[in-house]
C-alpha positions in Angstrom: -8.4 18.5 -1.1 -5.7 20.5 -2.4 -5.8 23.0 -5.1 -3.2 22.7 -8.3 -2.5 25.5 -11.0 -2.3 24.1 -14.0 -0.9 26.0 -17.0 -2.2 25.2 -20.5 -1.9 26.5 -24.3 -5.3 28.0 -24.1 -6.2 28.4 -20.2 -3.5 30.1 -18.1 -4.1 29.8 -14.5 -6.8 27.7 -14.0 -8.1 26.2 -11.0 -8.5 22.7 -10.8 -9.2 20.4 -7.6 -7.2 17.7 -6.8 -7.6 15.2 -5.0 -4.5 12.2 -4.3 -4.7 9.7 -1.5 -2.0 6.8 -0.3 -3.7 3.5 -0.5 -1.8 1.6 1.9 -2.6 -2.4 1.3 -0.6 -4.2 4.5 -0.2 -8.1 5.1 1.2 -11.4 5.3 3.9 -12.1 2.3 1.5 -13.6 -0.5 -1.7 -12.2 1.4 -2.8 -10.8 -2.1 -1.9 -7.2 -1.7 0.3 -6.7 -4.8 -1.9 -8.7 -7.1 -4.9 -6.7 -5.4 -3.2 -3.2 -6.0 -2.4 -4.1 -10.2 -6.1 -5.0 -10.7 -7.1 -1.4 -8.9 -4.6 0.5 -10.6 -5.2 -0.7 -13.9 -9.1 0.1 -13.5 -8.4 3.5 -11.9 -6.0 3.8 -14.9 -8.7 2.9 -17.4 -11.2 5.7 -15.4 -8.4 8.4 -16.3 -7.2 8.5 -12.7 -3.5 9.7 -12.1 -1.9 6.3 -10.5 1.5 5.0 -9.0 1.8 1.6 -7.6 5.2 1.5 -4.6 6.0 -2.3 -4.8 7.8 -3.2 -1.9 10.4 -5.3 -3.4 11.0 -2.6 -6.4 11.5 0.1 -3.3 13.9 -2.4 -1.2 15.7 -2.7 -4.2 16.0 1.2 -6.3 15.1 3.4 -2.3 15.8 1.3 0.4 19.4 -0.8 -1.2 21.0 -1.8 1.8 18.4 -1.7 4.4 18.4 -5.2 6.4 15.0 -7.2 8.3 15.5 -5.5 11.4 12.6 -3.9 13.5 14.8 -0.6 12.8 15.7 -1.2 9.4 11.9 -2.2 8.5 10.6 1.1 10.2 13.3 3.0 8.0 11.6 1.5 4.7 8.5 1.8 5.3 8.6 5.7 6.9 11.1 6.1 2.9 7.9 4.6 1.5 5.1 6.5 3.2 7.1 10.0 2.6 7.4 9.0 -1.4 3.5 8.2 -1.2 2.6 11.5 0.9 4.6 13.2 -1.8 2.8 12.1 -4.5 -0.7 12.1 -2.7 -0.7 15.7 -2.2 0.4 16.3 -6.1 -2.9 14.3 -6.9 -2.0 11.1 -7.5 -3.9 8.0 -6.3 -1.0 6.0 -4.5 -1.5 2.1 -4.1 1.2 0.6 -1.4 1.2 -3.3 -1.7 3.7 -3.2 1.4 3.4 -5.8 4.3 4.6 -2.8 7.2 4.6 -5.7 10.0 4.5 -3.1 12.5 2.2 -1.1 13.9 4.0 2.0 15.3 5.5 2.8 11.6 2.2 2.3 9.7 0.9 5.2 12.8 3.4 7.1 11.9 3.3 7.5 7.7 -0.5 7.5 8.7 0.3 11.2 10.9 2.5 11.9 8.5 -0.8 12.8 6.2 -2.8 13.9 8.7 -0.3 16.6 9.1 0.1 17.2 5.4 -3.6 16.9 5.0 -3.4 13.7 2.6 -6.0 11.3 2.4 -4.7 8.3 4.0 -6.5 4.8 3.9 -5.3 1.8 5.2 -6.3 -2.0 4.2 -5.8 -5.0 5.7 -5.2 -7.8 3.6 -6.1 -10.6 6.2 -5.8 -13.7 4.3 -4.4 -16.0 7.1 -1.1 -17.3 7.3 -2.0 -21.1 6.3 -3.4 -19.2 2.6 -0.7 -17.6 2.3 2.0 -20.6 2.5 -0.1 -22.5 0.1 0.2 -19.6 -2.3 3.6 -19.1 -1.4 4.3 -16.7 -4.3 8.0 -15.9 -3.9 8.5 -19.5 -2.1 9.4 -17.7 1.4 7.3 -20.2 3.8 9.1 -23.0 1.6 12.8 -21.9 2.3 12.1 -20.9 5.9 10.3 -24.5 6.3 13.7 -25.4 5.5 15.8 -23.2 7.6 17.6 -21.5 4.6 16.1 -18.1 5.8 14.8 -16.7 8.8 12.7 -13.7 10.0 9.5 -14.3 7.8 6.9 -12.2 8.8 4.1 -13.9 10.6 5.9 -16.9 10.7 9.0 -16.1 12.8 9.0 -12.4 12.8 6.0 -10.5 13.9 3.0 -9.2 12.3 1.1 -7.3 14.4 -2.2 -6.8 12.5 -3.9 -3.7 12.4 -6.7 -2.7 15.1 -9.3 -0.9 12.8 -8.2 -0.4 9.4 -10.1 1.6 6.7 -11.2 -1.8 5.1 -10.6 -5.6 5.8 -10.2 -7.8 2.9 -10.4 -11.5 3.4 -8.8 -12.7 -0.1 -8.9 -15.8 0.2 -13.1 -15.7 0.6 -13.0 -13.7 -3.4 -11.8 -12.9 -6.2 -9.1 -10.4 -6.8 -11.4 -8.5 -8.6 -14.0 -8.4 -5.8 -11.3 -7.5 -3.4 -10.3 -4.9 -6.1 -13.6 -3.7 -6.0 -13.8 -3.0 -2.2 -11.0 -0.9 -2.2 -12.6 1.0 -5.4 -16.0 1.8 -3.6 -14.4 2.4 -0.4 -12.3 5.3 -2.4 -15.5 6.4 -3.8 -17.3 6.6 -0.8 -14.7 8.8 0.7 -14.6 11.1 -2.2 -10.9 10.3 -3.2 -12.2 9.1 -7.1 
């Protein structure tokens, strides 16, 4: 935990206690972490808790312009991402990372990242299965590579290589978004990072 001085009209100085953590929420495209990290961060929100929400495809577009699907582009993104979220973390702020990270070498790495910092680092595993997931289909991805216009979907015909232990594995497709919301909330809590 991390101690902030905070200067006010009527206290100058004061002490206050911190504490940020990147939530890092890694899957299969339409696994459910993006819709999973908007339910948390508006209920953190509504408890008064600092929040910011990285969304992938908001980073590829304003941080990571230009970056390609390579394994060494991908690792490029997501090491951008995880120094953004370490940056924020360790000003306080709760950090939810809806970012699929296919591989596991990077996610190590933005995970050392805040160990040497000394951020609070949690990882979840959204593990809906690859069959939910091109049913759901959100951004119609397993639809156009069905049909050969694109190629190098994750899980499908690029990698994914699951994480060993996580913090927390959420099986999405088994509840609600809230519930799955909820996991991630008492987990936090748990680990004293709410």
């Amino acid at each position: 935990m991390r101690v902030a001085r905070l200067m006010t009209n009527t206290q100058k100085d004061q002490e206050i206690n911190v504490t940020g953590a990147t939530v890092w929420l890694t899957g299969l495209p339409s696994a459910g972490k993006t819709t999973i990290a908007y339910e948390l961060a508006g209920r953190l929100r509504a408890e008064g808790h600092r929040v910011e929400l990285l969304d992938g495809d908001e980073i590829r577009e304003f941080l990571s312009a230009g970056l390609g699907f390579s394994r060494e582009d991908r690792h490029t993104n997501v090491q951008r991402i995880g120094f953004v979220a370490e940056l924020l973390a360790s000003h306080g702020v709760t950090v939810l990372v809806p970012v699929i990270a296919p591989y596991a070498d990077s996610r190590e790495a933005v995970r050392k990242r805040h160990q040497q910092e000394g951020t609070a680092y949690v990882e979840v595993h959204v593990a809906t299965p690859v069959e939910v997931c091109s049913v759901r289909d959100v951004k119609g991805l397993y639809a156009k590579q069905a049909a050969g216009e694109i190629s190098g979907l994750t899980g499908v015909d690029d990698p994914y290589e699951e994480p060993e232990s996580p913090d927390l594995r959420i099986e999405s497709q088994n509840q609600t978004v809230q519930e799955s919301a909820q996991a991630v909330h008492t987990l936090l809590t748990e680990r004293g990072l709410l």
